[in-house]
Every structure is written in C-alpha cells, then in structure tokens.
Short mmCIF file of the C-alpha atoms (twelve columns), coordinates in Angstrom:
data_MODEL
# 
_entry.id   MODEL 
# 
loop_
_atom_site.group_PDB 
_atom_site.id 
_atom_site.type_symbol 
_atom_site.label_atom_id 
_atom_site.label_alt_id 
_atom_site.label_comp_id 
_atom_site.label_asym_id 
_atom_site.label_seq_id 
_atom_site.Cartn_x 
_atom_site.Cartn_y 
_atom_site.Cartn_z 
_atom_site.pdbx_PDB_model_num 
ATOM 1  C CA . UNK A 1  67.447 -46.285 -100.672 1 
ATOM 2  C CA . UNK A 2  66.570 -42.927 -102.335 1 
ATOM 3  C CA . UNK A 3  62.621 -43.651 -102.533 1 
ATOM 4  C CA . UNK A 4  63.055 -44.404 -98.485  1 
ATOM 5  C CA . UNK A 5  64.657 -40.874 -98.197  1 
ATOM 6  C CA . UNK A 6  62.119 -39.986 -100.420 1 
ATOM 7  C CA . UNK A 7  59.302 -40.830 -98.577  1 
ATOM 8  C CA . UNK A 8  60.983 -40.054 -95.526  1 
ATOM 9  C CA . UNK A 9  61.229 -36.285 -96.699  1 
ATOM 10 C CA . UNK A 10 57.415 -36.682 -97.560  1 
ATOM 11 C CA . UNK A 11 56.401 -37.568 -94.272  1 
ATOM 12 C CA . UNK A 12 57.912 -35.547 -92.321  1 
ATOM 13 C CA . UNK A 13 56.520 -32.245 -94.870  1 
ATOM 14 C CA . UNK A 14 52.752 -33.715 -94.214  1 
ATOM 15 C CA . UNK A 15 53.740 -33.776 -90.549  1 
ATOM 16 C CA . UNK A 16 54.762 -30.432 -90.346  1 
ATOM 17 C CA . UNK A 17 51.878 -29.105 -91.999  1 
ATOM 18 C CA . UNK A 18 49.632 -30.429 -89.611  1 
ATOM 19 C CA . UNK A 19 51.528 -28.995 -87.071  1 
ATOM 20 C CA . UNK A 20 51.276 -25.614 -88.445  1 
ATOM 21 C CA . UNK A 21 47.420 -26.649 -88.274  1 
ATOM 22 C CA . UNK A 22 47.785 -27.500 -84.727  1 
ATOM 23 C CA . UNK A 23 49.533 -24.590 -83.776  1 
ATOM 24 C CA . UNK A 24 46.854 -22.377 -84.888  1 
ATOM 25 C CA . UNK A 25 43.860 -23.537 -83.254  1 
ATOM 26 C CA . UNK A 26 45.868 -22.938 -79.700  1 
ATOM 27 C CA . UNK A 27 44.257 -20.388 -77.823  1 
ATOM 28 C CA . UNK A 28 46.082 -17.704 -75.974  1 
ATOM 29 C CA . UNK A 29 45.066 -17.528 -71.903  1 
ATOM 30 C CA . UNK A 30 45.877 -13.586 -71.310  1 
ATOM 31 C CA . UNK A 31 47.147 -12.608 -67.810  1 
ATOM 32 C CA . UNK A 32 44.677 -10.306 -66.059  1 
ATOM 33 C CA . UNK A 33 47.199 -7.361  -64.378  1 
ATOM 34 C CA . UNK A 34 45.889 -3.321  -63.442  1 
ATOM 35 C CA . UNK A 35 45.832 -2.781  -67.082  1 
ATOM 36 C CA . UNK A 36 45.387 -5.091  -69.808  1 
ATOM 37 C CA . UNK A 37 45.438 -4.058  -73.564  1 
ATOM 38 C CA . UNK A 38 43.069 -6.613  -75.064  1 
ATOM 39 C CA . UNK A 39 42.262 -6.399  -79.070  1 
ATOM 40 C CA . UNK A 40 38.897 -8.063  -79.165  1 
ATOM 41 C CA . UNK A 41 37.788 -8.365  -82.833  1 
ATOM 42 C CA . UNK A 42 34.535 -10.393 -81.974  1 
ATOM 43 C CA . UNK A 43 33.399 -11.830 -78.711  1 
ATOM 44 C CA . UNK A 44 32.843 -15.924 -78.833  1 
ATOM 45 C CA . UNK A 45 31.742 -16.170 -74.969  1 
ATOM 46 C CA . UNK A 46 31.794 -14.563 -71.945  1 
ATOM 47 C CA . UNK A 47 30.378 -15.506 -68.612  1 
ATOM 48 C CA . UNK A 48 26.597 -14.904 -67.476  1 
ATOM 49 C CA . UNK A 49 26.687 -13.185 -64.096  1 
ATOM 50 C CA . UNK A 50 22.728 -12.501 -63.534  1 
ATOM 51 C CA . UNK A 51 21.880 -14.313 -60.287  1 
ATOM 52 C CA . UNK A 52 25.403 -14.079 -58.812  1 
ATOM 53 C CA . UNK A 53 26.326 -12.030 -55.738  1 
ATOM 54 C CA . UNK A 54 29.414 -10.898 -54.747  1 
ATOM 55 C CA . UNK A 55 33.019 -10.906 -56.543  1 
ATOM 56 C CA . UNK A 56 32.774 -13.933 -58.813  1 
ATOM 57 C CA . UNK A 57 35.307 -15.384 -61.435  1 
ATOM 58 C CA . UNK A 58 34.099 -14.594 -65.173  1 
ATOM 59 C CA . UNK A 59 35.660 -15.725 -68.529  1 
ATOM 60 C CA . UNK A 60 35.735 -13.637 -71.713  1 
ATOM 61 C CA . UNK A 61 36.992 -16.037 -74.774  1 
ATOM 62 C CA . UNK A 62 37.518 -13.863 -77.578  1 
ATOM 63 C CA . UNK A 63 39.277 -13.555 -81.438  1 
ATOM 64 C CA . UNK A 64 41.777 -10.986 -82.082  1 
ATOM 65 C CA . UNK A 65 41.978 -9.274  -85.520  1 
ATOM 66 C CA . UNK A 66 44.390 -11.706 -86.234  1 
ATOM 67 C CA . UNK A 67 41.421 -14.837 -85.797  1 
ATOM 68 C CA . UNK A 68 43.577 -15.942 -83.250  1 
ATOM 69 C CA . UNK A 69 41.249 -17.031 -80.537  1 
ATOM 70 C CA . UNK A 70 41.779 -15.582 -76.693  1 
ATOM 71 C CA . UNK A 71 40.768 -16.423 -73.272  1 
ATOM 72 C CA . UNK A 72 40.584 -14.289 -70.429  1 
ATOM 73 C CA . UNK A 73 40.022 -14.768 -66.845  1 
ATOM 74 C CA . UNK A 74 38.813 -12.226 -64.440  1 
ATOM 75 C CA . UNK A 75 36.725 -10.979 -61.477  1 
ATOM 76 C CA . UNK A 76 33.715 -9.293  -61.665  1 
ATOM 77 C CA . UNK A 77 30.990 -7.834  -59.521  1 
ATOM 78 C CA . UNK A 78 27.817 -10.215 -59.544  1 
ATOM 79 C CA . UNK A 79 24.464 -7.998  -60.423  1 
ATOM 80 C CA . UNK A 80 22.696 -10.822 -58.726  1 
ATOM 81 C CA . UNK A 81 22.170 -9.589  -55.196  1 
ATOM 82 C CA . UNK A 82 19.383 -8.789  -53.589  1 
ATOM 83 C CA . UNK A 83 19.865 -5.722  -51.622  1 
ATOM 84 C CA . UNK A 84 21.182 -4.173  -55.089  1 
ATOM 85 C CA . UNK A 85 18.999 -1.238  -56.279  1 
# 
C-alpha cells in the first residue's frame, strides 16, 4: 500500500512539472485600447503590409524581457495604395 502512495506521489510530481512546462509556452494575446504599454524585448513576427490598401488587421507576436512570448492584434494603415505619394 505505501509503494502505491508512493508512486502515486511520483506521478502526480512528474505531472505537475510538465504543467509548469505547459504553462510557459502559453502566449499572452494583449488587448489593443488608446494606449497600450507593450515591453517588446525582441520582435518574432509582425505582419507584412506592402501591397495592402486601406485600414487592414496586422499582428505583432513578440517576447517580453521576461521570454514570455506576446501577441498583438491591431489596425494599421496599408502603404499599398496606389494614389499614395
């Protein structure tokens, strides 16, 4: 009975590890608002807007200086259009 608690115990440490593992790699969708405070430590992506007209949706995924990993969603003016000078 004691090596089943045992290895209970053991499991559910291992689980919980992985967990913790899981929980890091989550990446955090800001809210785009009038101001937005965003602590961008290096830029992973953002969306290419040459050839686009208009207001068009745009994505900036990013790492804080924490390495946690962000996502941002905005609108942006295209640079595509051709009465533009």
């Amino acid at each position: 009975m004691k090596l089943f608690a045992l290895g209970f115990a053991a499991l559910l440490a291992t689980g919980s590890a992985f967990a913790a593992d899981a929980a890091s790699s989550h990446v955090i969708h800001d809210k785009t608002g009038f101001f937005v405070h965003l602590d961008v430590a290096k830029v992973l992506s953002s969306t290419d807007i040459c050839g686009q007209c208009g207001i068009v949706p745009a994505q900036l995924r990013y790492l804080d200086h924490q390495d946690r990993e962000h996502l941002l969603d905005y609108q942006v003016q295209g640079i595509g259009c051709a009465s533009d000078n």
